[in-house]
N, C-alpha and C positions, 0 to 999 in steps of 0.2 A: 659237259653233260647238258648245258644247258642248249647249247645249240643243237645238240640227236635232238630232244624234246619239241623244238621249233619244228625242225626234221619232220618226224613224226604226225605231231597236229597237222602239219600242210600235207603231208600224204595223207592223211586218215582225210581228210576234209575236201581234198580229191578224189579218192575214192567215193564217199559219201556223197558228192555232187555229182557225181558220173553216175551215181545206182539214181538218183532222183531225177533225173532230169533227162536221162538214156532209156529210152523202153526197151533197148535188146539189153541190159542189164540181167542178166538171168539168173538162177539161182543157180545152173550149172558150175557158172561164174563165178561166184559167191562158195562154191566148193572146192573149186580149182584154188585159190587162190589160199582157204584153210589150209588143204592137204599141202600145198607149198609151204606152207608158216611151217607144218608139221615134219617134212621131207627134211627144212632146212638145218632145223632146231636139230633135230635128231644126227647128221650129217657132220654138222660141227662141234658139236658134243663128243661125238667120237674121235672125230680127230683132237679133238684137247684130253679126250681118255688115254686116248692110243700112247701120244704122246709124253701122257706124265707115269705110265706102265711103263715104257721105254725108257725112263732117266730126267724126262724135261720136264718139270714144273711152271714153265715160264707161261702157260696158259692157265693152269692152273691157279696160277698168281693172281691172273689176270681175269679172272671170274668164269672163265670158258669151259669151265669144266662141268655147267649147268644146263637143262632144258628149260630153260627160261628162254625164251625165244628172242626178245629184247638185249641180251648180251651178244648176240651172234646174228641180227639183222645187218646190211649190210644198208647204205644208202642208196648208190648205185644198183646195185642187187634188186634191189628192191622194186626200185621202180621199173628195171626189167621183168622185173616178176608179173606188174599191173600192163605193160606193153606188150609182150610176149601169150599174156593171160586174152588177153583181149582182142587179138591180130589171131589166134591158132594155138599154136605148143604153148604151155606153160612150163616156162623156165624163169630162173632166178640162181642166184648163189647168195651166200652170207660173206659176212665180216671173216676176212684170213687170219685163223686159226697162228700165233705166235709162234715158232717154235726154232730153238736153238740147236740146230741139225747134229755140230757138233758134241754135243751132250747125249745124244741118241745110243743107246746099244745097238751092235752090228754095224755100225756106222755111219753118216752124215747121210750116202746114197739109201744104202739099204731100209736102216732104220725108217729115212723119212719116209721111202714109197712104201714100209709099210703104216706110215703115221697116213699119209691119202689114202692108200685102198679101204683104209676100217671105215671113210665115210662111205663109199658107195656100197660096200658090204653090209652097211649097215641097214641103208635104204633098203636091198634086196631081203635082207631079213625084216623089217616092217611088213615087205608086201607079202613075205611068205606066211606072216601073222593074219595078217588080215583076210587073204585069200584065205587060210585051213576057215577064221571065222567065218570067213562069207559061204565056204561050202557046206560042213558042219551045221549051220546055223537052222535051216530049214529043218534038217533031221531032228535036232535038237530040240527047239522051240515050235515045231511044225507050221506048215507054208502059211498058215493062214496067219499066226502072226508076225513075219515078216511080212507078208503083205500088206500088218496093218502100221511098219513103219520105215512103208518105201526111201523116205527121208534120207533114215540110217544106213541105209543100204547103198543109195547114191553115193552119201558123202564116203561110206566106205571105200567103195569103187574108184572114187576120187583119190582118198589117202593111198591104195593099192599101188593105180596107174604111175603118179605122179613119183613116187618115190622111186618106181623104176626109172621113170625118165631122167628122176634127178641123178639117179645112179649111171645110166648107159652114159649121157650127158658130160659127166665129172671124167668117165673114164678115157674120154677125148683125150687123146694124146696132145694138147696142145696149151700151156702153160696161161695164166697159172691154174690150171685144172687139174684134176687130180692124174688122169691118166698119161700126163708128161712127168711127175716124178716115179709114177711106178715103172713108166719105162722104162727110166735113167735107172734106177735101182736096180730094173732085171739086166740093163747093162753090166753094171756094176757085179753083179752075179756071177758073172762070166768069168771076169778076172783073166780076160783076153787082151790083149794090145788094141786091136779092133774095137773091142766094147768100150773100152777105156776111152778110146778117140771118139767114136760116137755119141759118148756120155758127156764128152766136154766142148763135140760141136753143138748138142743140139743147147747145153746150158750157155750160150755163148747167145744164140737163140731167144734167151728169157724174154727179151725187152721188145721182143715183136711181138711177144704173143697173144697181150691185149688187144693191139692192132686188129690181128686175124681173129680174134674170137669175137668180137665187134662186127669183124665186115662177116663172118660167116653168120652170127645172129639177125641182123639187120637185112642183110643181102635174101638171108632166105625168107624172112618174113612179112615185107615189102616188096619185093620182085616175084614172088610166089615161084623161086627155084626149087624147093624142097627137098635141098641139103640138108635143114634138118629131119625132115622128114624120115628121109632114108638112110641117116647115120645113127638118129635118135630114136623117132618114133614106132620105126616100121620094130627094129629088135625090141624096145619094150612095149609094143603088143603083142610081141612071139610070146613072151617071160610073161604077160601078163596071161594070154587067155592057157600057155601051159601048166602057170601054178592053180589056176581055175578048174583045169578040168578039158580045156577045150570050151 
């Protein structure tokens, strides 16, 4: 515990030296970077809910079953969050969610890829929250006081955006992300010869996949490729400006 805590101050204290002494420090910035605390928290919570609904308490044990955002930061994660925030996209991910596959109902496959999809469903349900507020809102409280606290408005758009991204993001088929166990699960679904063999090439797979998620973060963010762009960001501005309204 005591070393997160070191952790922490020297990011926090990075951060803080970057907004002081960076003039393009922006408050955009400074929003992006909430709505991620916000995406994350929410993200892995779910999956420590999903999971002890299913049978597995092993997260639960382990204090994950909270929106306290400090039990489910991640270090790594993190400081992708401030690199990624600061270069274009804001991404990040938390601390991996514990979970003892076999204890799962429906089973180790199944169960699990429904223990990851609950985070990015979850994300998608935040934005669908915050979008009815953001449309609603004027009607509601009429234009003129939204207008008087554009702030809230920002940082909502903020919360909205980002949680899609965190969602489309997660749903990467590409380990350990979420959208590589829900594949192996829809495999697993099948309960074909084929799916079966697919399901245990691609888990053979695991130990490259930080690898690639590394060089696809990095590669597009500094080469200005815009893979993520067009995997990530381009569908969650579709989700975003259609829960909007257009």
């Amino acid at each position: 515990m005591g070393q997160d805590w070191i952790f922490w101050l020297i990011v926090g204290a990075i951060l803080v030296a970057f907004m002081f002494f960076q003039a393009r420090a922006s408050v955009a910035i400074v929003y992006t970077l909430l709505a991620l605390l916000v995406a994350i928290t929410v993200h892995e919570f779910s999956h420590a809910w999903m999971a002890l609904q299913l049978g597995d308490g092993t997260a639960s044990t382990d204090g994950r079953v909270s929106l306290n955002p400090l039990v489910h930061l991640d270090p790594l994660g993190t400081v992708m969050m401030f690199i990624t925030t600061l270069t274009g996209l804001g991404i990040g991910w938390g601390k991996p969610v514990p979970v003892m596959t076999h204890r799962l109902r429906f089973g180790p496959r199944v169960g699990n890829a429904l223990v990851a999809v609950s985070g990015p469903l979850s994300n998608v349900m935040v934005a669908i929250v915050v979008g009815l507020i953001l449309r609603i809102g004027p009607t509601i409280m009429g234009p003129a006081a939204v207008l008087a606290v554009p702030w809230l408005v920002d940082l909502l758009a903020s919360v909205m955006l980002i949680n899609l991204v965190i969602a489309v993001f997660n749903l990467l088929p590409i380990p350990p992300l979420d959208g590589y166990s829900v594949l192996i699960g829809l495999l697993a679904l099948t309960r074909s010869r084929w799916g079966v063999q697919a399901a245990n090439t691609l888990e053979s797979w695991n130990r490259f996949g930080m690898m690639l998620l590394f060089g696809l973060i990095l590669f597009s963010q500094f080469l200005r490729l815009n893979i993520l762009w067009s995997l990530v960001g381009q569908p969650a501005y579709r989700l975003y400006f259609f829960i909007l309204g257009g």
